[in-house]
C-alpha positions as CSV (number, residue, x, y, z in Angstrom):
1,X,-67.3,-92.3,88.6
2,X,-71.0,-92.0,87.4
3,X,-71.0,-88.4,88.6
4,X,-68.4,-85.9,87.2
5,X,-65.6,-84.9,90.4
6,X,-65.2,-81.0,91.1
7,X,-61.4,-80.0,90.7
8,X,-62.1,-78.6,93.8
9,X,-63.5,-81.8,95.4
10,X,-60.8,-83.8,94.4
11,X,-57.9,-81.4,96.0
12,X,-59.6,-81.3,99.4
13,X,-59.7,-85.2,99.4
14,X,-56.5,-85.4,98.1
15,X,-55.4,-82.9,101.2
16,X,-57.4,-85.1,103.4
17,X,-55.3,-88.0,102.0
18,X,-52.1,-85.9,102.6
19,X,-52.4,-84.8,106.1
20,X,-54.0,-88.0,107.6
21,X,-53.3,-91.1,105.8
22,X,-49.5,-90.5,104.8
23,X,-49.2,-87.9,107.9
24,X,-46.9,-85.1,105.8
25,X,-46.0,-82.2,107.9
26,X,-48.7,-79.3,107.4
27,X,-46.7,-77.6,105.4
28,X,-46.2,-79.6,102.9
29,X,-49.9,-79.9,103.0
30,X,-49.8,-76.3,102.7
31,X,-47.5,-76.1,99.8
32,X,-49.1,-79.3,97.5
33,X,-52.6,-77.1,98.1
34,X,-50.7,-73.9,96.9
35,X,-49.9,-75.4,93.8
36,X,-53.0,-77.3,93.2
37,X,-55.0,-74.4,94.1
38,X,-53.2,-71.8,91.2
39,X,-53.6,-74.3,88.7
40,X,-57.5,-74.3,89.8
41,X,-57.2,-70.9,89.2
42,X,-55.6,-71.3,85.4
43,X,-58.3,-74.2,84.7
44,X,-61.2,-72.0,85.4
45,X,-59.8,-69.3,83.1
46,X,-59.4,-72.3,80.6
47,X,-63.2,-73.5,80.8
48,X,-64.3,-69.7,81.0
49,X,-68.2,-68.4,81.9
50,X,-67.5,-69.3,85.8
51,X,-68.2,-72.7,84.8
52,X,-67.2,-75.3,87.7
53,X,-63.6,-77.3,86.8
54,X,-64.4,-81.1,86.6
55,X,-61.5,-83.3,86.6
56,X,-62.8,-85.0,83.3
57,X,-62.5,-81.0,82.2
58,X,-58.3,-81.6,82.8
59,X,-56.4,-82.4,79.3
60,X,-52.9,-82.8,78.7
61,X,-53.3,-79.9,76.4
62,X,-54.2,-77.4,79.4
63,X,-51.7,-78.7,81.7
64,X,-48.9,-77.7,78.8
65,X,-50.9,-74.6,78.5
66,X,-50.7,-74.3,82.1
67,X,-46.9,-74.7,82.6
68,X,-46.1,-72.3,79.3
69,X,-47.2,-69.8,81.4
70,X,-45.1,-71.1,84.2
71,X,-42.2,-70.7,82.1
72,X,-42.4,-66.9,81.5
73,X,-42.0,-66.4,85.6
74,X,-40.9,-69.3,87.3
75,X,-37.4,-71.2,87.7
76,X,-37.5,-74.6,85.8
77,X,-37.6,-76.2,89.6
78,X,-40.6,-74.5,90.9
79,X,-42.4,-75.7,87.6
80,X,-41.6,-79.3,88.3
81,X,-42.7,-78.9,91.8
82,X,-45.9,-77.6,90.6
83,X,-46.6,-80.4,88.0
84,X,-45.3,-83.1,90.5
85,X,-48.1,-81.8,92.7
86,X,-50.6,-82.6,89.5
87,X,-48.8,-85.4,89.0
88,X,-49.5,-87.0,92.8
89,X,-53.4,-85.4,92.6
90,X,-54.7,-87.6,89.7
91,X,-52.1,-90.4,91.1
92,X,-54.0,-90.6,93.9
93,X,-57.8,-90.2,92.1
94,X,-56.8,-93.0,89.9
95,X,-55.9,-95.3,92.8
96,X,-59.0,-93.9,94.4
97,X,-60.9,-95.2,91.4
98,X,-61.9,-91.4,90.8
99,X,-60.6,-91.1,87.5
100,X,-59.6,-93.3,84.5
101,X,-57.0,-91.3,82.8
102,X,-54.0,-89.2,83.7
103,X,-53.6,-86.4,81.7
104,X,-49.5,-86.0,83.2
105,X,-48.8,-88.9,81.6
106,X,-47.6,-87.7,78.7
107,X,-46.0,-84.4,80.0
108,X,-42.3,-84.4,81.0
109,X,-40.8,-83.1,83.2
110,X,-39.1,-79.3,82.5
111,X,-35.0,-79.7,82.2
112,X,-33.3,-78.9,85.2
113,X,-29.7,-77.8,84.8
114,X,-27.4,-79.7,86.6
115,X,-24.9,-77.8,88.9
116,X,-21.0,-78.7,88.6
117,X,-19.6,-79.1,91.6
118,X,-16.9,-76.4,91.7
119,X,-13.4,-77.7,91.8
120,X,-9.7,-76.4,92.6
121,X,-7.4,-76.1,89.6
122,X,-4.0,-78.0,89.9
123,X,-1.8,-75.3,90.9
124,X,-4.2,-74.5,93.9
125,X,-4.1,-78.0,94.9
126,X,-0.8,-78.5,94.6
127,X,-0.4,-75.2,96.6
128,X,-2.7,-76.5,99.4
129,X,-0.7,-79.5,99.7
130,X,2.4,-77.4,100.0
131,X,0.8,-75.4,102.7
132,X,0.0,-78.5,104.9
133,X,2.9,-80.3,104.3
134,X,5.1,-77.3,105.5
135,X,3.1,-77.0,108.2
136,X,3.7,-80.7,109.3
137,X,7.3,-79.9,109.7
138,X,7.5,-76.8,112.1
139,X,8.4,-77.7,115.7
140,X,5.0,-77.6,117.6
141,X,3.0,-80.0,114.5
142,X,0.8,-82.3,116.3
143,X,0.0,-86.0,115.2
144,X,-3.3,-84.5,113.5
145,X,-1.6,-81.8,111.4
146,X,0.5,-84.9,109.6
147,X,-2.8,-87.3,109.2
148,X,-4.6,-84.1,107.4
149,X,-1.7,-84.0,105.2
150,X,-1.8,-87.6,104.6
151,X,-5.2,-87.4,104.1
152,X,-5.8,-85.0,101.9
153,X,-2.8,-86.4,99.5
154,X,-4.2,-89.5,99.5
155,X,-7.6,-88.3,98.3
156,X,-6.0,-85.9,95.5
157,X,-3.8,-88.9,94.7
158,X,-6.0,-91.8,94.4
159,X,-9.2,-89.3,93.2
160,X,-11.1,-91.5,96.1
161,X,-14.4,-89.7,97.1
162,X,-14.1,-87.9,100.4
163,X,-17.2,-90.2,102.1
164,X,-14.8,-94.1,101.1
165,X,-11.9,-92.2,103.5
């Protein structure tokens, strides 16, 4: 660590690391590059006067700075991808012994919103029970239309999880 380590130098070892000692698919390799690569781009704007990006160069400060910008065009998700992606790079340099400190320490992660699942009122589901219990009792009902009937009580019944039937 007695000579400072390129930005640059570090994401082509970490790609190195990537594709042949954990064997990810080359497009992950592809993507985790991506996102390395534009925040080399922001860094460099950061430091200014074409200077190279070290890794020492890389603060907490400019990684919030970094995903601020984020925030004005990306979905929360894509952030997080792209600061996970930081967050494995200097992962990696500090096993590596290329580094001391991890400046995504301290960052969290952007909130995500959590999707509902969606969900049938009551009326519906006591209409679709209706349905399949009717259908049970014409004359051609096979043996299956009465266990989907069966079934499908028992789970709005019990409130069991459709994976435990």
């Amino acid at each position: 660590m007695d000579n400072p380590l390129s930005l640059q130098k570090a994401m082509d070892r970490f790609a190195g690391h990537l594709r042949h000692e954990r064997g990810l698919s080359g497009e992950t390799v592809r993507a985790y590059a991506g996102d390395l690569a534009q925040f080399h781009r922001f860094a460099s704007t950061q430091i200014g006067d074409g200077n190279q990006v070290f890794v020492e160069h890389i603060s907490p400060a400019m990684i919030r700075a970094y995903l601020a910008r984020l925030h004005k065009r990306l979905q929360k998700t894509s952030q997080s991808r792209k600061l996970s992606a930081l967050r494995a790079l200097f992962r990696y340099l500090r096993e590596q012994g290329l580094t001391r400190t991890d400046p995504t320490e301290a960052i969290p992660n952007p909130k995500t919103r959590v999707k509902l699942p969606s969900f049938l009122g009551i009326d519906e589901i006591f209409f679709f029970l209706k349905s399949l219990e009717k259908g049970c009792h014409e004359p051609s009902a096979s043996w299956r239309r009465w266990r989907n009937w069966a079934m499908f009580e028992f789970l709005y019944s019990t409130g069991l999880r459709v994976g435990e039937l």
